[in-house]
N, CA, C and O atoms as a Tinker XYZ file with bonds, in Angstrom:
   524  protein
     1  N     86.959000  119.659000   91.688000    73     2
     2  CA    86.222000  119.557000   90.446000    64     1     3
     3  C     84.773000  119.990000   90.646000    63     2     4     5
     4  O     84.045000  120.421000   89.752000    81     3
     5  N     84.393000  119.801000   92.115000    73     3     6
     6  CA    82.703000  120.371000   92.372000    64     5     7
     7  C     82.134000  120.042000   91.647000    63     6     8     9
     8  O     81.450000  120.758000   90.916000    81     7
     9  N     82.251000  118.436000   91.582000    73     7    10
    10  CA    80.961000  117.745000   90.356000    64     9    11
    11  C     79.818000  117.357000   91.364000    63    10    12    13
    12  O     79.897000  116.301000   91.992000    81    11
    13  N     78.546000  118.381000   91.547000    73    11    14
    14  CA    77.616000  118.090000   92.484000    64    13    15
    15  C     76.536000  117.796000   92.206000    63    14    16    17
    16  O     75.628000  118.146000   92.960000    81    15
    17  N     76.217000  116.960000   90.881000    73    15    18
    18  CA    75.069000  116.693000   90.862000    64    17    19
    19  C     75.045000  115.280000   90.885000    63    18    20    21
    20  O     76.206000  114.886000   90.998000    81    19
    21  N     74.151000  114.228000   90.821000    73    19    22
    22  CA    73.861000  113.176000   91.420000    64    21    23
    23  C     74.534000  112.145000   90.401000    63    22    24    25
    24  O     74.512000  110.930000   90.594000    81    23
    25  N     75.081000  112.699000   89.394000    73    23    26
    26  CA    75.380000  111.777000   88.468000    64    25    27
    27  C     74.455000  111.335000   87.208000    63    26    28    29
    28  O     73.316000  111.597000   86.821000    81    27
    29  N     75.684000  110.420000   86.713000    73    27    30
    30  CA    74.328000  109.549000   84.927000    64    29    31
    31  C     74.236000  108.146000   85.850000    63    30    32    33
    32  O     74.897000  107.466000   86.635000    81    31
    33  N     73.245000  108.196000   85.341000    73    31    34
    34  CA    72.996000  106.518000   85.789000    64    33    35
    35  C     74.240000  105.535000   84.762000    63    34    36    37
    36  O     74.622000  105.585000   83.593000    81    35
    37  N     74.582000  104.607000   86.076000    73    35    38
    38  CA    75.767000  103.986000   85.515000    64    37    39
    39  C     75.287000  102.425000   85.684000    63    38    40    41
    40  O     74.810000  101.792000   86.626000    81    39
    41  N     75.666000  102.073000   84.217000    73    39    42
    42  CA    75.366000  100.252000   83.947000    64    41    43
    43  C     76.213000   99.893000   83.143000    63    42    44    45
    44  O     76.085000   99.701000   81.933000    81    43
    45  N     77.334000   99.763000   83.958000    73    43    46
    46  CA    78.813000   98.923000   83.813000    64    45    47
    47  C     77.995000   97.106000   83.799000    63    46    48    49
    48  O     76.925000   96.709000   84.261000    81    47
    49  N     79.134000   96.378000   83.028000    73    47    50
    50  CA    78.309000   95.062000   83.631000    64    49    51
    51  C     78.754000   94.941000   85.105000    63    50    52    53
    52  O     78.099000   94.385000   85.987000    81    51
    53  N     79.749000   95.434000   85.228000    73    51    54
    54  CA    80.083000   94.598000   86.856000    64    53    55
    55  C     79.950000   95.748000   87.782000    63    54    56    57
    56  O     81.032000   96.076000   88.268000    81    55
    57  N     78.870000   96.498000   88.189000    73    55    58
    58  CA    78.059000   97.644000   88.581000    64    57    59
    59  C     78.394000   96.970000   90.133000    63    58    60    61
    60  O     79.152000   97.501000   90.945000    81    59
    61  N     77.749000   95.845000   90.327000    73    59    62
    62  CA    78.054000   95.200000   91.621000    64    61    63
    63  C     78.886000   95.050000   92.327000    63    62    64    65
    64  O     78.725000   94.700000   93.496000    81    63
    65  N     80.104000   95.306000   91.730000    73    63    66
    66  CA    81.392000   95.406000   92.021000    64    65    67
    67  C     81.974000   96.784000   92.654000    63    66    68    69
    68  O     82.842000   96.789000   93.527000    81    67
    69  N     81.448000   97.828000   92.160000    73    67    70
    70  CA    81.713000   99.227000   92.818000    64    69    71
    71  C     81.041000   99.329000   94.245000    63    70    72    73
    72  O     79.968000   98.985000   94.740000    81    71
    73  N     82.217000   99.980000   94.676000    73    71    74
    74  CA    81.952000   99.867000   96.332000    64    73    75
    75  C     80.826000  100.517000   96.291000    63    74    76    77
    76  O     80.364000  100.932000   95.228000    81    75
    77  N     80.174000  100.706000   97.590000    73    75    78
    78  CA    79.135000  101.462000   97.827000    64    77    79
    79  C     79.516000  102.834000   97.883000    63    78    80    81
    80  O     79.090000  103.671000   97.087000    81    79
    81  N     80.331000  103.085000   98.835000    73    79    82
    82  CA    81.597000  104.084000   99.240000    64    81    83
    83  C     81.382000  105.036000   97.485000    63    82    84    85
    84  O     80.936000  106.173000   97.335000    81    83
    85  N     81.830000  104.167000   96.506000    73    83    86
    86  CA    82.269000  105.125000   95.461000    64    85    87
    87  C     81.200000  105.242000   94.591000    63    86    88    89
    88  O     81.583000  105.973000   93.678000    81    87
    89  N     79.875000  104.843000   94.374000    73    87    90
    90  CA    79.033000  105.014000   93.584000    64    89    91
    91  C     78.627000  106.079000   93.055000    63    90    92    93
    92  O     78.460000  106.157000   91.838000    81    91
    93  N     78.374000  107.197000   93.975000    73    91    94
    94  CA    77.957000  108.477000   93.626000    64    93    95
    95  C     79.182000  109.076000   92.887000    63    94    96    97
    96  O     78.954000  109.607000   91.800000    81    95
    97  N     80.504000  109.052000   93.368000    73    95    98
    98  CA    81.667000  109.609000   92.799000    64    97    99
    99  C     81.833000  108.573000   91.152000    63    98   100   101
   100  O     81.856000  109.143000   90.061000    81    99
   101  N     81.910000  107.398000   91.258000    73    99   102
   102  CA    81.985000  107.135000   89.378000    64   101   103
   103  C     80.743000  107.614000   88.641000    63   102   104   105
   104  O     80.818000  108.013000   87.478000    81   103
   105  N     79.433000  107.567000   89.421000    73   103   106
   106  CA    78.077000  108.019000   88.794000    64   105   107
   107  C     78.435000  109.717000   88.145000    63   106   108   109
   108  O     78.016000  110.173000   87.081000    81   107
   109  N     79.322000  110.418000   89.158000    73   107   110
   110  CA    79.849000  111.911000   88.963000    64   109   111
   111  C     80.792000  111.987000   87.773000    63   110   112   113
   112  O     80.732000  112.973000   87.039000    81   111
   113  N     81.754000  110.899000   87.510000    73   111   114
   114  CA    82.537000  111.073000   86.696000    64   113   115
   115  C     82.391000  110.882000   85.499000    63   114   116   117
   116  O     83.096000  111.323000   84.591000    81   115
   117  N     80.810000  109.735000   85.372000    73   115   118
   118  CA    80.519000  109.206000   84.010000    64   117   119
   119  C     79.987000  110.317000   83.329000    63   118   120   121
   120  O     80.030000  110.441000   82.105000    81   119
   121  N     79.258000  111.491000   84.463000    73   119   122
   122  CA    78.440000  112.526000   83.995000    64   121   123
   123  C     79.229000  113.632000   83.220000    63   122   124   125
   124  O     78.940000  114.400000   82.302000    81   123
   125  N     80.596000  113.338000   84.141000    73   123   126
   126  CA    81.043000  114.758000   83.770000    64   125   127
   127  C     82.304000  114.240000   82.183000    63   126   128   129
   128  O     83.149000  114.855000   81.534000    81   127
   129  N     81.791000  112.918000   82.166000    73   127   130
   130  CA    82.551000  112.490000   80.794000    64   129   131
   131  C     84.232000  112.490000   81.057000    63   130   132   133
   132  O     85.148000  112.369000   80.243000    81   131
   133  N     84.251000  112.629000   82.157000    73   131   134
   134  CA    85.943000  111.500000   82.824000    64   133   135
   135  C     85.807000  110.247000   82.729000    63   134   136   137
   136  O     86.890000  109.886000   82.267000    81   135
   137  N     85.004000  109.106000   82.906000    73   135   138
   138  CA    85.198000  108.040000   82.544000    64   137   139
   139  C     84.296000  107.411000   81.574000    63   138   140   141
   140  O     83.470000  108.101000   80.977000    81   139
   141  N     84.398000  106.132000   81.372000    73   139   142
   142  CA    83.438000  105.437000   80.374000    64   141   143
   143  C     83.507000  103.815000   80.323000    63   142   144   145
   144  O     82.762000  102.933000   79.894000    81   143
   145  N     84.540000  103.850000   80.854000    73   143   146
   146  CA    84.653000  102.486000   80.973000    64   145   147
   147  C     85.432000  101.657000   80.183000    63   146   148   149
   148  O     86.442000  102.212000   79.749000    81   147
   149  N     85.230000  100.156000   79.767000    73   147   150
   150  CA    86.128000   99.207000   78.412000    64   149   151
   151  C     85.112000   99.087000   77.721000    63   150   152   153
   152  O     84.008000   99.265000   78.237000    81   151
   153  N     85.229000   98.794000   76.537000    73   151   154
   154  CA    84.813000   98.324000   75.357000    64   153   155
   155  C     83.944000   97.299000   75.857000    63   154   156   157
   156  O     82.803000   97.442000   75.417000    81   155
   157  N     84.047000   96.558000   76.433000    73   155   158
   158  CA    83.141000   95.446000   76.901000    64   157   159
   159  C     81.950000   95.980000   77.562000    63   158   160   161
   160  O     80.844000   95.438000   77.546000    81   159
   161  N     82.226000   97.001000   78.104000    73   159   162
   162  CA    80.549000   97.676000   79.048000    64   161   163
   163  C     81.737000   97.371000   80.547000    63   162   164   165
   164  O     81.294000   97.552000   81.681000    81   163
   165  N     82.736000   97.058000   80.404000    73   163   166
   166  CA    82.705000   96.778000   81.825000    64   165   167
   167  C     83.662000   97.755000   82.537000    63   166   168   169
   168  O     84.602000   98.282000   81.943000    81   167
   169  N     83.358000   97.988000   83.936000    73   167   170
   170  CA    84.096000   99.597000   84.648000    64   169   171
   171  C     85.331000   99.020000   85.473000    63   170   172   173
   172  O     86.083000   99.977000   85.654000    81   171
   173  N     85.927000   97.750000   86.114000    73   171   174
   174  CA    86.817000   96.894000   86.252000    64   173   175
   175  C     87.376000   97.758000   87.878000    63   174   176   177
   176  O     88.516000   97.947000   88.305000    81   175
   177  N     86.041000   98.123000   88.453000    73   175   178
   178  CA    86.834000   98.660000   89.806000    64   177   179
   179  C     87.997000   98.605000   90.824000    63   178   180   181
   180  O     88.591000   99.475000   91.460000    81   179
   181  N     88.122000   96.994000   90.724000    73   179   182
   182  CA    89.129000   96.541000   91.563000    64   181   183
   183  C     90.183000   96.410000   90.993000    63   182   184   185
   184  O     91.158000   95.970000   91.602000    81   183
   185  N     90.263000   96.859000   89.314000    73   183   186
   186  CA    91.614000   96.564000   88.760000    64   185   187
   187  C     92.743000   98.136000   88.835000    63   186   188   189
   188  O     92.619000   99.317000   89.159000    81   187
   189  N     93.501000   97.493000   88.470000    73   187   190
   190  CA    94.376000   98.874000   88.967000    64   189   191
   191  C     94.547000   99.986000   87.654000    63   190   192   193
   192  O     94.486000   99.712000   86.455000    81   191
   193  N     94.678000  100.739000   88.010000    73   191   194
   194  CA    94.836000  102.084000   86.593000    64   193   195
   195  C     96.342000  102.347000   86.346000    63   194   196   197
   196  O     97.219000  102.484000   87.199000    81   195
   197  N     96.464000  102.390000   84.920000    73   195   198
   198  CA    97.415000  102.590000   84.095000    64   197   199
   199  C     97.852000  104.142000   84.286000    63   198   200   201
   200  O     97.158000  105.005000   84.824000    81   199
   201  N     99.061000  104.305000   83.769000    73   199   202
   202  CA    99.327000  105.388000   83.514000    64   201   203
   203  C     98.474000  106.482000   82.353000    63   202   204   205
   204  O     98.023000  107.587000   82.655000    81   203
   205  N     98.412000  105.906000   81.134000    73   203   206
   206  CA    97.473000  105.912000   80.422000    64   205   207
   207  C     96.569000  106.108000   80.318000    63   206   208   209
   208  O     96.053000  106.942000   79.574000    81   207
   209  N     95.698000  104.805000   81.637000    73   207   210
   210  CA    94.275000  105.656000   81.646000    64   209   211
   211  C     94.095000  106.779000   82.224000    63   210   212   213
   212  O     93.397000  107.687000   81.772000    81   211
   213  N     94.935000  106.805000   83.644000    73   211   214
   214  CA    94.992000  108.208000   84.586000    64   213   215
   215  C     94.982000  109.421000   83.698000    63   214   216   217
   216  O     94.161000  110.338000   83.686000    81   215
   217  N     96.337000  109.204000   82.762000    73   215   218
   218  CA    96.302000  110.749000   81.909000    64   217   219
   219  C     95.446000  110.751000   80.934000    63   218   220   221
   220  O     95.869000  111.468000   80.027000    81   219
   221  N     94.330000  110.234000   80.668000    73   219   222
   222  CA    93.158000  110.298000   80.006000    64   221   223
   223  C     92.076000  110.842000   81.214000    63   222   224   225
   224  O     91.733000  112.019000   81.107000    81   223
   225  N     91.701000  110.313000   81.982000    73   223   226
   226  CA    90.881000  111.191000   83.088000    64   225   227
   227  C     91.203000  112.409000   83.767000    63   226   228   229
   228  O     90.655000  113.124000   84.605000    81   227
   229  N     92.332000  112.405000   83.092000    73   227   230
   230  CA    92.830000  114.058000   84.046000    64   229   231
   231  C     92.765000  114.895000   82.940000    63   230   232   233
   232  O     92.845000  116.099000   83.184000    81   231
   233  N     92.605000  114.456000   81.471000    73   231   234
   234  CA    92.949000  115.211000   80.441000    64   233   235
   235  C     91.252000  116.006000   80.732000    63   234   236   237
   236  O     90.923000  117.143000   81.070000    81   235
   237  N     90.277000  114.438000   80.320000    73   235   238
   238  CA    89.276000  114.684000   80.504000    64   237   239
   239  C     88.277000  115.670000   81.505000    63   238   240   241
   240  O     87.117000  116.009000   81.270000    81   239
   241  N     88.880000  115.914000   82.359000    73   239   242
   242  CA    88.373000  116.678000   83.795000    64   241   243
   243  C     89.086000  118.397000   83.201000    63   242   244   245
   244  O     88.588000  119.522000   83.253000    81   243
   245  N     90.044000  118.044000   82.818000    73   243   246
   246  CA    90.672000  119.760000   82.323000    64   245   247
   247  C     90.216000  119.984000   81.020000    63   246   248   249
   248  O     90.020000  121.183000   80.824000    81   247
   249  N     89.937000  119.155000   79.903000    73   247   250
   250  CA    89.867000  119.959000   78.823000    64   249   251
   251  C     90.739000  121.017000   78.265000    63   250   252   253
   252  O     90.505000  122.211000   78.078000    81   251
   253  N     92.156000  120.071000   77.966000    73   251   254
   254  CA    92.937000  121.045000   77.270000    64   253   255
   255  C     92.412000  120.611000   75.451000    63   254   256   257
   256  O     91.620000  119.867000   74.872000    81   255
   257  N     93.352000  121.534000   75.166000    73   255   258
   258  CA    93.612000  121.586000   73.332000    64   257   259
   259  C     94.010000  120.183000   73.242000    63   258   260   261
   260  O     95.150000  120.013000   73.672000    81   259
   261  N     93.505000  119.255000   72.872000    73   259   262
   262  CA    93.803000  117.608000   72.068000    64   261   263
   263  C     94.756000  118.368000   70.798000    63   262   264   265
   264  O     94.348000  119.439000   70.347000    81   263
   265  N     95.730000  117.900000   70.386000    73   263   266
   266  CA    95.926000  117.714000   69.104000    64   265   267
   267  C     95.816000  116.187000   68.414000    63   266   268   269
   268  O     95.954000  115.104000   68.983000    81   267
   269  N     95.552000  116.429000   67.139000    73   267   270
   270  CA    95.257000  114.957000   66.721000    64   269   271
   271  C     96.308000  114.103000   65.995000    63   270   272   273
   272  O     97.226000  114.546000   65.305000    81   271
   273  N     96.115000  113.180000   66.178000    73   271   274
   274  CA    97.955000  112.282000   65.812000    64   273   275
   275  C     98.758000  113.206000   66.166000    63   274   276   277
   276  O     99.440000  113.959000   65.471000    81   275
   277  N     98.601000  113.081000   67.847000    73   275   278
   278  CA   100.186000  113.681000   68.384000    64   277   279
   279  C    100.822000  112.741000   68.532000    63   278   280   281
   280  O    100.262000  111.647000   68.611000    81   279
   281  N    102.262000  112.863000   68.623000    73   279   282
   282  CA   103.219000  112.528000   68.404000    64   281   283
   283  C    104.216000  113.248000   70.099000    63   282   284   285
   284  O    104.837000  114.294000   70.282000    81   283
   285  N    103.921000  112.085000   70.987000    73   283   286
   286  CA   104.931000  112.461000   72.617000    64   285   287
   287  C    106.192000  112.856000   72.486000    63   286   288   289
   288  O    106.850000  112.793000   71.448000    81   287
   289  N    106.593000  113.318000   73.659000    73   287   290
   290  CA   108.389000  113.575000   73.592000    64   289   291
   291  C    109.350000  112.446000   74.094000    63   290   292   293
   292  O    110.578000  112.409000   74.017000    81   291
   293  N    108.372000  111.419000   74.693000    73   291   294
   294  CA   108.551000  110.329000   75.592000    64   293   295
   295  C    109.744000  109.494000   74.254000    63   294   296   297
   296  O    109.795000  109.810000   73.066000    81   295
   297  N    110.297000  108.771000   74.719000    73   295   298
   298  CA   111.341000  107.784000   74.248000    64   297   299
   299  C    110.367000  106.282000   73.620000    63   298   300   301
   300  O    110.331000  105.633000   72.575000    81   299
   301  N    109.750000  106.256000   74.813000    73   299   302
   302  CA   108.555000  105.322000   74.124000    64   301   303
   303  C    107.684000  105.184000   73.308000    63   302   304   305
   304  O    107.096000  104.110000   73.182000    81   303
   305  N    107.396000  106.327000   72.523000    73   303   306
   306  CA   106.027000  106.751000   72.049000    64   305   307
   307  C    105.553000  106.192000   71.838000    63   306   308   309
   308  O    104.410000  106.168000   72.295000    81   307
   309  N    106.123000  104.969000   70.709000    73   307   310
   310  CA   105.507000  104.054000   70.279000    64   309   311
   311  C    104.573000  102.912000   70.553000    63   310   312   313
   312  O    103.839000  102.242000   69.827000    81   311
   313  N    104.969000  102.909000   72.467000    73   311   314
   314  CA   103.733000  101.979000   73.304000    64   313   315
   315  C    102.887000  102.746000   73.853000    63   314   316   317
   316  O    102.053000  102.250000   74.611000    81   315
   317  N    102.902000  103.998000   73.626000    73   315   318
   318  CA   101.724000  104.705000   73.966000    64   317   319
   319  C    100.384000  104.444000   73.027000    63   318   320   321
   320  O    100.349000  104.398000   71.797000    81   319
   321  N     99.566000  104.326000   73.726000    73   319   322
   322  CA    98.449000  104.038000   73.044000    64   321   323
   323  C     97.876000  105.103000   72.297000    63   322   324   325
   324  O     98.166000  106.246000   72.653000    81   323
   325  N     96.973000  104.911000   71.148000    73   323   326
   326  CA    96.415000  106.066000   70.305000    64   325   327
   327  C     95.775000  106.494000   70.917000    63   326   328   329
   328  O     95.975000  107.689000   71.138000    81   327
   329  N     94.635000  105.850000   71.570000    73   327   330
   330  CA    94.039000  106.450000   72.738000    64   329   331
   331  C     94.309000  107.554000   73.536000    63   330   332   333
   332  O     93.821000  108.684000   73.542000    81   331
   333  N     95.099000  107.074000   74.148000    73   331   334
   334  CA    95.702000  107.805000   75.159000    64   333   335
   335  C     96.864000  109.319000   74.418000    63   334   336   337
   336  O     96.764000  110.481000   74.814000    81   335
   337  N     97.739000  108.901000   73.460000    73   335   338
   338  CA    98.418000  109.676000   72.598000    64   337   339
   339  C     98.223000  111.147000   72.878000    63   338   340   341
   340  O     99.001000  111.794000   73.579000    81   339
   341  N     96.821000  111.796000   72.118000    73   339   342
   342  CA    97.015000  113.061000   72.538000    64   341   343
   343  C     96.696000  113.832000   73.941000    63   342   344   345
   344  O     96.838000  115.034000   74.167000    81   343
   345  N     96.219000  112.797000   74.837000    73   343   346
   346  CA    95.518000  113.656000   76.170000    64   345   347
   347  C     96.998000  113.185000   76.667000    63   346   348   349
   348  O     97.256000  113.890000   77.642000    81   347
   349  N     97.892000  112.447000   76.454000    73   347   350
   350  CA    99.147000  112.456000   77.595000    64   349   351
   351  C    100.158000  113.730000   77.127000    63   350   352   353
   352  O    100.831000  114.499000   77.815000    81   351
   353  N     99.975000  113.624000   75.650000    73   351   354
   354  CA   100.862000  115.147000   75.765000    64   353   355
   355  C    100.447000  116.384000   76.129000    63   354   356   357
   356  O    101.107000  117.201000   76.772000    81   355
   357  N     98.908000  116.568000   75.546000    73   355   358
   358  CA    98.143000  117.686000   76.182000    64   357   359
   359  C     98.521000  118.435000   77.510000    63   358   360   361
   360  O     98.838000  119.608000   77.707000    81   359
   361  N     98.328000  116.960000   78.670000    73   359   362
   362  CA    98.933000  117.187000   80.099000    64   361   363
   363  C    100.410000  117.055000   80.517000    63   362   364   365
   364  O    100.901000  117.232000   81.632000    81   363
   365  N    100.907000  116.759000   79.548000    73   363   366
   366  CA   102.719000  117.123000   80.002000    64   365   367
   367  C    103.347000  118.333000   79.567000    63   366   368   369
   368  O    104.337000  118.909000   80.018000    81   367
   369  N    102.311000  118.721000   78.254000    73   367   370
   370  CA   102.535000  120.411000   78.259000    64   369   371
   371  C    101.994000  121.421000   79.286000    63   370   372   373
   372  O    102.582000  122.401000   79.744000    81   371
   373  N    101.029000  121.078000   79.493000    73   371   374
   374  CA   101.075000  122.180000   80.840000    64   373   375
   375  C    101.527000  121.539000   82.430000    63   374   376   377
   376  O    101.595000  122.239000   83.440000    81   375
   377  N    101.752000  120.361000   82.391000    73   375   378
   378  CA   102.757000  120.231000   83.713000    64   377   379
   379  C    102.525000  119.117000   84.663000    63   378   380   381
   380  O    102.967000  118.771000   85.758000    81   379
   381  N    101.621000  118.679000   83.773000    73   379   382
   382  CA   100.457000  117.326000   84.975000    64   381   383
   383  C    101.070000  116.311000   85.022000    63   382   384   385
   384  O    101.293000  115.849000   86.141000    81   383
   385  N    101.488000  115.708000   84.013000    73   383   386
   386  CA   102.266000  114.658000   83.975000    64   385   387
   387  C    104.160000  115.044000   83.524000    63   386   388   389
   388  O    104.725000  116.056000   83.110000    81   387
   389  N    104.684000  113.482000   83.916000    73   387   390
   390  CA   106.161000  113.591000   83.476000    64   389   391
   391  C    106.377000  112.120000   82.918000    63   390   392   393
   392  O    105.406000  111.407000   82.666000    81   391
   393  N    107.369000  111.793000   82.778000    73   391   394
   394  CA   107.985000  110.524000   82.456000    64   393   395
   395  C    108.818000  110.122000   83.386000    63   394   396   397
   396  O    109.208000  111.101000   84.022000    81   395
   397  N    109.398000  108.873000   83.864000    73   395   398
   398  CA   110.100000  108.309000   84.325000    64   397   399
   399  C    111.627000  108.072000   84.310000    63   398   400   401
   400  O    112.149000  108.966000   83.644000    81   399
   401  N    112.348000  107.383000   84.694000    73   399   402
   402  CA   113.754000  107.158000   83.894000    64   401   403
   403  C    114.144000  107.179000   82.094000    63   402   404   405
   404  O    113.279000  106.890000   81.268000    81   403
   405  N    115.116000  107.444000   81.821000    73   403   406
   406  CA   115.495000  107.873000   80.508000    64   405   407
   407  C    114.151000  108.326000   79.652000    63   406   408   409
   408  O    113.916000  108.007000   78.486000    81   407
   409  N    113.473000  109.003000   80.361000    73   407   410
   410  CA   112.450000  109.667000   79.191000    64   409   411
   411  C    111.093000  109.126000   78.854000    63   410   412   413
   412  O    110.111000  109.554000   78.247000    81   411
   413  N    111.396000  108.088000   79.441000    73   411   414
   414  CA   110.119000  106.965000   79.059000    64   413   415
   415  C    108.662000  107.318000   79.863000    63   414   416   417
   416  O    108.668000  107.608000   81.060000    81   415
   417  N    107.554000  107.266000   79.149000    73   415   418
   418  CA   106.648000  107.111000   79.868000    64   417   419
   419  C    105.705000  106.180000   80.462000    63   418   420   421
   420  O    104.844000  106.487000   81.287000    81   419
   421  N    105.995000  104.637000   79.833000    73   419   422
   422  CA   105.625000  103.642000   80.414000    64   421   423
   423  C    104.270000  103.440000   80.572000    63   422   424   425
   424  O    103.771000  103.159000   81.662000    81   423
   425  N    103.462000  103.605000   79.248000    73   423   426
   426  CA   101.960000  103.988000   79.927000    64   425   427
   427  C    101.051000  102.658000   80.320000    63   426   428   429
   428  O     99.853000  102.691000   80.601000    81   427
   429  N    101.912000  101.455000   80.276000    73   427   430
   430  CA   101.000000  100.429000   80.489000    64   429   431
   431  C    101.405000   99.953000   82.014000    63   430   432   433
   432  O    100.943000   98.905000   82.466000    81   431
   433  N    102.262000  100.755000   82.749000    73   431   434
   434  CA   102.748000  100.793000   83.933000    64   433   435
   435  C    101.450000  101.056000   84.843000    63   434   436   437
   436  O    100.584000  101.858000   84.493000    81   435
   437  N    101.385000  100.389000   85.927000    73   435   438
   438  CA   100.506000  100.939000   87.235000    64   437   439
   439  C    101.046000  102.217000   87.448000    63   438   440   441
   440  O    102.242000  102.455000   87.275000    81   439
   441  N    100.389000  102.885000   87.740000    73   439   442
   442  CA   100.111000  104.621000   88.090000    64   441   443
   443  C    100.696000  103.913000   90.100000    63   442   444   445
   444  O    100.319000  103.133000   90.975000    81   443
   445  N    101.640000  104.766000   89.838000    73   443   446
   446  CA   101.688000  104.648000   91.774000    64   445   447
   447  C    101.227000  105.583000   92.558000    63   446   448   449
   448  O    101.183000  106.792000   92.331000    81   447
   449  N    100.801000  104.873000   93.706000    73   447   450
   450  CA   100.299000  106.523000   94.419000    64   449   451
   451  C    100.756000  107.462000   94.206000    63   450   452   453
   452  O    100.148000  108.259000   93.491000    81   451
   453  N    102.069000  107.793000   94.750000    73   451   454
   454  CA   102.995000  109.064000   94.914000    64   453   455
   455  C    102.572000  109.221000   93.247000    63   454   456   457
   456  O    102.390000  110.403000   92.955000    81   455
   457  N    102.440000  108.568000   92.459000    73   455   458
   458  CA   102.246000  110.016000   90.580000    64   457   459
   459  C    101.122000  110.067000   90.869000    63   458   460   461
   460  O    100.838000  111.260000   90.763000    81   459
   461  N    100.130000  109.452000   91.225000    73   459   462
   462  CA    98.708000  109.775000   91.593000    64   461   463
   463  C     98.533000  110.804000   92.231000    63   462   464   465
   464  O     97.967000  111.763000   91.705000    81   463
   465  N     99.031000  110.846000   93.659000    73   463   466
   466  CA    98.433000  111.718000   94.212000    64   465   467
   467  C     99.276000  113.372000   93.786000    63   466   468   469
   468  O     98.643000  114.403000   94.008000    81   467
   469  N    100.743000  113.456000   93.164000    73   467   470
   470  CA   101.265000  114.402000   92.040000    64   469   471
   471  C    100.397000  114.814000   90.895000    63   470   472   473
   472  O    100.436000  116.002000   90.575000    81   471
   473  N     99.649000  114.030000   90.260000    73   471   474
   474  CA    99.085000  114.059000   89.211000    64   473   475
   475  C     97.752000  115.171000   89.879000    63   474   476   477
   476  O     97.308000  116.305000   89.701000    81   475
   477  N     97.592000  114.334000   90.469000    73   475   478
   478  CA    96.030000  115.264000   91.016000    64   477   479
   479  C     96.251000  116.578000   91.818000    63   478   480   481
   480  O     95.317000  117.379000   91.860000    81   479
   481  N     97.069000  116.775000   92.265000    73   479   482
   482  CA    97.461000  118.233000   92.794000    64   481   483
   483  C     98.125000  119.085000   91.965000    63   482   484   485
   484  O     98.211000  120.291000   92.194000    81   483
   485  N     98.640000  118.497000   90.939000    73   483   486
   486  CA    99.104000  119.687000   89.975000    64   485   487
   487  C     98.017000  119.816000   88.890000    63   486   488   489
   488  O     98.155000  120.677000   88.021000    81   487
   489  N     96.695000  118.817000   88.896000    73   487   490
   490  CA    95.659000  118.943000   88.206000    64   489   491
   491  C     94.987000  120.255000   88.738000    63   490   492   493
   492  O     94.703000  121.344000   88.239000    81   491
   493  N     94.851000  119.637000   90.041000    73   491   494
   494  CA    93.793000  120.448000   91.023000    64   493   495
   495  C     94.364000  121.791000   91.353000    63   494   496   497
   496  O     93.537000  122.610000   91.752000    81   495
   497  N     95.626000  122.192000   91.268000    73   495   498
   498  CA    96.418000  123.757000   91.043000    64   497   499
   499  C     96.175000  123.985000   89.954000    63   498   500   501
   500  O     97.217000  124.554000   90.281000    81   499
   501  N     95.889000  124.162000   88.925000    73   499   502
   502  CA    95.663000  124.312000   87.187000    64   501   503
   503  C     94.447000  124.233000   87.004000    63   502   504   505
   504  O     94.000000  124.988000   86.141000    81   503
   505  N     93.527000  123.367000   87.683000    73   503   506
   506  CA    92.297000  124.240000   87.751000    64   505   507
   507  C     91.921000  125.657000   89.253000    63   506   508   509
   508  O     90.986000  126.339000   89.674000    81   507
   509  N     92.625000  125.528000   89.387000    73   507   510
   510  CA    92.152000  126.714000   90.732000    64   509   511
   511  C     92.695000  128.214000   89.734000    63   510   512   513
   512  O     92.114000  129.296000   89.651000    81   511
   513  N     94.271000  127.682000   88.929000    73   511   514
   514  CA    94.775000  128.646000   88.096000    64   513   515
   515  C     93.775000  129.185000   87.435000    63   514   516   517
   516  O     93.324000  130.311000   87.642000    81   515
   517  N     93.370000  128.353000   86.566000    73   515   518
   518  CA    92.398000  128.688000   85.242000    64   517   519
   519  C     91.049000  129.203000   85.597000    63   518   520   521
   520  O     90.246000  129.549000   84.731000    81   519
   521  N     90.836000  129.246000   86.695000    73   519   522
   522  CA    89.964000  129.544000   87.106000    64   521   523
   523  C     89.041000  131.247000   87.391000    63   522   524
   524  O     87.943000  131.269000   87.946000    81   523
């Protein structure tokens, strides 16, 4: 992604909570408008990421075409969040994401490594593509 500049200044409430390790990298992501955090102000470091949110930060980092009130191919659609709604199809049309057993996408599911680290290499091939 070669996000190299120093970042936005970030004031999550629980700021204290981000490792040291990752400061500069969420400071990078707030800049580059991949993350933002909850509704509360708060960035919830130690909690684990959704499927959902993942394909919202990956949407975010690529900048595909959003359509608005999309409508998934997933079996679930309906627990997909609005939120989340058009950046998960965005990225299952060009290849980033998939669904799980019978179709489902499960977006309130923990993201497991193995789709994580899938997710981000077929991100990170699609930008080298587009490039």
């Amino acid at each position: 992604m070669q996000l190299e500049e120093q970042g936005a200044t970030v004031t999550f409430i629980d700021n204290d909570q981000i490792g040291k390790w990752a400061k500069q990298a969420v400071a990078q992501a707030v800049q580059a408008e991949m993350i933002n955090g909850y509704g509360d102000g708060s960035f919830c470091p130690n909690a684990q990421i959704t499927r959902a949110e993942m394909a919202v930060m990956i949407a975010r980092a690529l900048k595909p075409s959003l359509k608005a009130n999309s409508v998934s191919v997933f079996a679930d659609d309906e627990s997909i969040p609005k939120w989340a709604k058009s950046a998960i199809e965005a990225i299952r049309e060009i290849g980033i994401i998939s669904g799980r057993g019978g179709n489902r996408f499960v977006p309130n599911d923990t993201a497991t490594r193995a789709e994580a680290a899938a997710m981000l290499l077929r991100m990170l091939n699609d930008k080298v593509i587009a490039q």
